[in-house]
C-alpha positions in Angstrom: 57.8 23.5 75.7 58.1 25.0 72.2 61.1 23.5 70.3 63.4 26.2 69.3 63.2 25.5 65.5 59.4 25.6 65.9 60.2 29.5 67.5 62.4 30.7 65.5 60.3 29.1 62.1 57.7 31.2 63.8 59.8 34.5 63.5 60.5 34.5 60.3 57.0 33.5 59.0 56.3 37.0 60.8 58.8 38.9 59.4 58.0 37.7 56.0 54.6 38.3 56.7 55.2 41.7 57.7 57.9 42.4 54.5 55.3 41.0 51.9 53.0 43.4 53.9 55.8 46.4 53.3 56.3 45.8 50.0 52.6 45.9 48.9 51.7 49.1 51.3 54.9 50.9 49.0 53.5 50.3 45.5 52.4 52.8 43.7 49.1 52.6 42.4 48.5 54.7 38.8 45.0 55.2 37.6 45.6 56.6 34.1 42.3 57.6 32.3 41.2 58.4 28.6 38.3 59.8 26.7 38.0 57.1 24.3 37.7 52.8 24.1 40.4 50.8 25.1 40.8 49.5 21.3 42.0 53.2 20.2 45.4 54.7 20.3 45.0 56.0 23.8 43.9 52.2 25.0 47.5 51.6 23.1 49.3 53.6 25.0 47.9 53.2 28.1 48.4 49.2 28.1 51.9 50.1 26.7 53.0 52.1 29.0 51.6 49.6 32.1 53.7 46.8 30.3 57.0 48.4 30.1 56.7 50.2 33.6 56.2 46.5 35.0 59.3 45.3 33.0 61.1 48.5 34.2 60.2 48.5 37.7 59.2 45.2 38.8 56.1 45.1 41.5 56.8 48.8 42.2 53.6 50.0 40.5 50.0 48.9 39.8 48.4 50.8 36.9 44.5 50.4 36.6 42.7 51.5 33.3 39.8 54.0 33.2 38.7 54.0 29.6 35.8 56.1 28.0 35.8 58.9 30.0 34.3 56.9 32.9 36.3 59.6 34.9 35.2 62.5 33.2 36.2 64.7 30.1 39.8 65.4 29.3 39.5 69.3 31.0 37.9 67.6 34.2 40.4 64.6 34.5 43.2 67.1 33.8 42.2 69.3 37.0 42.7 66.2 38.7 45.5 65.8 37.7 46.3 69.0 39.2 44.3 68.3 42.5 46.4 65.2 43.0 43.2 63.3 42.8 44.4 61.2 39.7 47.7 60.0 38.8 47.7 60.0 35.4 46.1 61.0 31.2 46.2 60.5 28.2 44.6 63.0 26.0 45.0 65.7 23.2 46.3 68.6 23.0 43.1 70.6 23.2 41.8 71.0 26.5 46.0 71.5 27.2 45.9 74.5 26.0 43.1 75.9 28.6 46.3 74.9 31.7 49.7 75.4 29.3 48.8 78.3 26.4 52.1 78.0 24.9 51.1 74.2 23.8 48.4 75.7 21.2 51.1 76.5 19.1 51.2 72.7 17.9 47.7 73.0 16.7 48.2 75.8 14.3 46.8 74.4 10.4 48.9 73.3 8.2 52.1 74.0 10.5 53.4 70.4 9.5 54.3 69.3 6.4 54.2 65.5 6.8 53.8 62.8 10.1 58.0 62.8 10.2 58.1 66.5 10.3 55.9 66.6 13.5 57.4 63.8 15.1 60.6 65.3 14.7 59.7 68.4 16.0 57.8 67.2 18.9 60.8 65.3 19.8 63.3 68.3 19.1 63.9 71.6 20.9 60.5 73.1 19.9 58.1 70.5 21.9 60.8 69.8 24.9 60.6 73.6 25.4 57.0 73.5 25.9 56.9 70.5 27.8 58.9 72.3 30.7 56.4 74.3 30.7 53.9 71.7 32.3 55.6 71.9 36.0 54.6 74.7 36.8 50.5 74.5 36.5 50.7 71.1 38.4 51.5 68.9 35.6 54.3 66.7 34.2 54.1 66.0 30.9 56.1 63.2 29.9 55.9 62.7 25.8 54.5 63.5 23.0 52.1 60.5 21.6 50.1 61.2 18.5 46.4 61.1 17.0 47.7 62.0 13.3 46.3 64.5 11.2 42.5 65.5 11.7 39.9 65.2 8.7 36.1 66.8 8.3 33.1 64.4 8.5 29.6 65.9 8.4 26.3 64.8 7.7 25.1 67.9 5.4 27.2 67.8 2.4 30.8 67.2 0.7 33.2 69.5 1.4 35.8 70.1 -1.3 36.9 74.1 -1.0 36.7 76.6 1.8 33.3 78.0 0.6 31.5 74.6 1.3 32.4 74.9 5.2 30.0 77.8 5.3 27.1 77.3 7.6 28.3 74.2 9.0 28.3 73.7 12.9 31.2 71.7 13.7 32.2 70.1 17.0 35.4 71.1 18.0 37.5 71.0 21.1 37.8 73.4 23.6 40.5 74.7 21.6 40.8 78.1 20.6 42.9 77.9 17.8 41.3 75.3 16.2 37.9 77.3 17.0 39.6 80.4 15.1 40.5 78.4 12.1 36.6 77.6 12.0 35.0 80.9 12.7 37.5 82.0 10.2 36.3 79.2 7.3 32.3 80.8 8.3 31.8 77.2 10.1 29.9 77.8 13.2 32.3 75.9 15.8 30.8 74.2 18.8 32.9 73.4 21.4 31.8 69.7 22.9 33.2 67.3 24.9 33.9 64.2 23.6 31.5 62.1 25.6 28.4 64.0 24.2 29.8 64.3 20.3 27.5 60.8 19.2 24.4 62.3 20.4 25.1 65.5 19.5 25.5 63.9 15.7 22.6 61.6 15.7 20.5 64.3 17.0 21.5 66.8 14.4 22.7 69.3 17.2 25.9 69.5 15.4 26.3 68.6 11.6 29.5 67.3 11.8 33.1 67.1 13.8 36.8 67.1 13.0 39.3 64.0 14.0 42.0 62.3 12.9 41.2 58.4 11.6 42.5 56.7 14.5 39.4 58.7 16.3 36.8 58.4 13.4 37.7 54.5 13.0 37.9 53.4 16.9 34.4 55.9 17.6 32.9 54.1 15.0 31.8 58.0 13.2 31.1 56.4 9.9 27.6 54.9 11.6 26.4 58.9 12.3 28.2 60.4 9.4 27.9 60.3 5.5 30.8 62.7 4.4 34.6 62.6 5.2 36.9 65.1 3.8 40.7 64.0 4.2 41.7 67.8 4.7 44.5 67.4 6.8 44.2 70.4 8.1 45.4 69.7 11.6 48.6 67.6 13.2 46.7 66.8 16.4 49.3 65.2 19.0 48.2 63.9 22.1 50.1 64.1 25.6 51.1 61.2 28.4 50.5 63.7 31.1 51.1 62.8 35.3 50.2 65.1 38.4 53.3 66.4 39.5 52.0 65.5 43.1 52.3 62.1 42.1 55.4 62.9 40.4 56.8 64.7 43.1 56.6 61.5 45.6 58.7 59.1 43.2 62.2 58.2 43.7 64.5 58.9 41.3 64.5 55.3 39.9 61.0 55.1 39.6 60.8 58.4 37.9 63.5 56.6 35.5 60.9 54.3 34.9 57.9 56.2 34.3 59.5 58.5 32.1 60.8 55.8 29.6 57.6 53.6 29.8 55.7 56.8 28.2 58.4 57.6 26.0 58.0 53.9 24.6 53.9 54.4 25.2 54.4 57.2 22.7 56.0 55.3 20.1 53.7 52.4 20.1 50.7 54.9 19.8 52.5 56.4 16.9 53.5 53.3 15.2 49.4 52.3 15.2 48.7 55.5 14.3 50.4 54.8 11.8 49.1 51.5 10.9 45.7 52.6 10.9 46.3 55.6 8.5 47.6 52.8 6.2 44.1 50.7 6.1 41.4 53.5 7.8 40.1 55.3 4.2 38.8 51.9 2.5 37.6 50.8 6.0 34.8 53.6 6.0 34.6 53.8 2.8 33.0 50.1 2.9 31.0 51.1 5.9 29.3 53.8 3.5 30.9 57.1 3.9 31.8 59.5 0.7 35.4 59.9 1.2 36.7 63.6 -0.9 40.3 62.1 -0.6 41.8 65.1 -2.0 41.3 68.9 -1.5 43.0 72.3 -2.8 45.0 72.5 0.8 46.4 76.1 -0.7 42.8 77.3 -1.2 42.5 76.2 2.5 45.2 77.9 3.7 45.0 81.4 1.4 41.1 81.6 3.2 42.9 80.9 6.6 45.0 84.3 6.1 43.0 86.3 8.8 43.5 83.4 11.2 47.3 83.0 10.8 47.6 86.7 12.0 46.1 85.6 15.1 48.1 83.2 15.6 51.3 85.3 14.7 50.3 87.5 17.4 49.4 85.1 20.1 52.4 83.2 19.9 55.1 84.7 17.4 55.7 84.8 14.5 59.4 83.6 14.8 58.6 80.5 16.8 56.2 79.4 14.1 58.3 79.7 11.4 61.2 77.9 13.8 58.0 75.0 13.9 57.6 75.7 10.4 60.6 75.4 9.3 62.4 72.2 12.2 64.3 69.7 10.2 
C-alpha cells in the first residue's frame, strides 16, 4: 500500500506539472519582423524592445526575430499584420502611407528643421493624432522610432544643385510624396522594395537610391555606390507597429507593457541613430565614396515649389505649417 506522503507528493508533482504546463500554453509569442540586418537601427529596436518587455512582464511573452525581410517586404509584412498572421514590425514610414494616408505628411521635404524638431513633434500632438489613426485599418502603432534624415547616393555623378538630379532613376519607396518630390526634381523615381535595391544597383537598373546613414552604413551602399550627397532632404521616421488582433487579445497589463517596451525601443533606435550620424560620413568616405557634404538646401526647396502645392492640397496647408512650425 502506497504511503500517504508518497500520494499526496504525487499530487502535487501533477499539479505543478500541469501549472508549468498553464503558464507556458498562456505566453504570448511575438514574431516581430524588419527589412534590414540585425546590426541596423531596426535590429536595435527590435532586441530593445524584447529586453525591456521581458523586464516588464516577466515569462508573459516570447519575442522571436525575423531580420532581413525573411518575411517579406515592409507592404507585405504590414498586411500581415492586418491579417493577424504576424504580431509585430518595425519599418518606415513609406509603405504606411499606402494603409494610414494621413502619415505621409511626416515625409514632406524639408518639413523639419533639425533631429529635435522632429522628435519633438513626433512625440507632440501632431504625431499622436496620426497615430490614432492606425486602429482603425487593423493596426496599432505604438511609437515613433527614427531612421534620421535621408541623403542621395548614385553611381552616375555628383549631385550638388537641383539641375544635377535630372535624368537620374532613383529607388524610392512606395511612397508617393517622396515619389512627387522626385518627378518634380526631373529624377525618374522607381519605386523598389528594399530586398531587390543591391541588385538593382549593381546591375545598373537603377543609378542610385535615397536613405538616411543608419541605412547606407548598416546595407553596406558604399560597396555599389560612388557618390553621396548629404541633402537632407527628408526626416524619414520609422514606426513599432502591432496587429491590433494581437493587440486586441492582451490584458491590460500586458498592453502596459508592450506599449512602454516600444516607447523605450524608440529611444534606443534614436539614440544610435544618433550615434551613427556622429561617425557615418568619414566611415564611407574611407570605404571610397565622394561625399558633397553640403548643398544649396534653398535651391532645393525653391525647385520643389510645384510639389509643396501638392502637398498643400493633399493634406492642408494649416497642418503643415502647425508641423512646420511645433516647438
Amino acid at each position: 500500500m502506497r504511503h500517504p506522503y508518497s500520494l499526496a507528493a504525487t499530487v502535487f508533482a501533477v499539479a505543478a506539472t500541469f501549472g508549468s504546463l498553464s503558464q507556458a500554453q498562456a505566453q504570448t509569442t511575438i514574431k516581430i519582423a524588419y527589412a534590414l540586418a540585425p546590426n541596423s537601427h531596426y535590429g536595435v529596436a527590435a532586441k530593445s524592445f524584447d529586453e525591456n518587455l521581458q523586464k516588464l512582464a516577466p515569462g508573459r511573452f516570447k519575442v522571436e526575430q525575423f531580420p532581413s525581410s525573411a518575411l517579406g517586404g515592409e507592404r507585405e509584412t504590414i498586411e500581415s499584420l492586418q491579417l493577424g498572421n504576424l504580431e509585430m514590425v518595425v519599418t518606415s514610414s513609406g509603405p504606411v502611407i499606402n494603409f494610414v494616408p494621413e502619415a505621409g505628411i511626416m515625409d514632406i521635404p524639408f518639413l523639419f528643421r533639425d533631429s529635435a524638431h522632429a522628435r519633438a513633434a513626433l512625440d507632440g500632438a501632431p504625431g499622436q493624432e496620426i497615430l490614432s489613426k492606425f486602429p482603425a485599418k487593423g493596426l496599432v502603432a505604438l511609437a515613433w522610432g527614427e531612421q534620421g534624415f535621408r541623403h542621395l547616393t548614385n553611381s552616375k555623378h555628383a549631385v550638388n544643385t537641383p539641375t544635377d538630379m535630372k535624368g537620374l532613376k532613383v529607388r524610392t519607396m512606395e511612397n508617393p510624396v517622396h515619389m512627387t518630390a522626385f518627378r518634380t526634381l526631373g529624377a525618374s523615381p522607381t519605386p523598389m522594395a528594399w530586398p531587390e535595391v543591391i541588385q538593382g544597383l549593381q546591375q545598373g537598373t537603377i543609378d542610385g537610391q535615397e536613405n538616411p546613414m543608419s541605412v547606407i552604413v548598416s546595407a553596406k551602399l558604399s560597396e555599389v555606390q560612388k557618390h553621396l550627397t548629404l541633402s537632407r532632404h527628408v526626416y524619414s521616421p520609422a514606426l513599432l507597429v502591432m496587429s491590433k488582433r494581437t493587440f486586441d487579445k492582451l490584458n491590460d497589463s500586458d498592453k502596459k507593457a508592450v506599449q512602454d517596451a516600444a516607447t523605450q525601443a524608440a529611444k534606443d533606435m534614436r539614440a544610435w541613430v544618433d550615434d551613427v550620424e556622429a561617425k557615418a560620413v568619414a566611415d564611407v568616405k574611407a570605404a571610397g565614396m565622394q561625399v558633397v557634404e553640403k548643398v544649396d538646401t534653398a535651391s532645393f526647396q525653391a525647385a520643389l515649389a510645384p510639389a509643396f502645392d501638392d502637398y498643400a492640397k493633399r493634406f492642408g496647408k494649416d497642418k503643415i505649417e502647425a508641423i512646420r512650425n511645433f516647438k
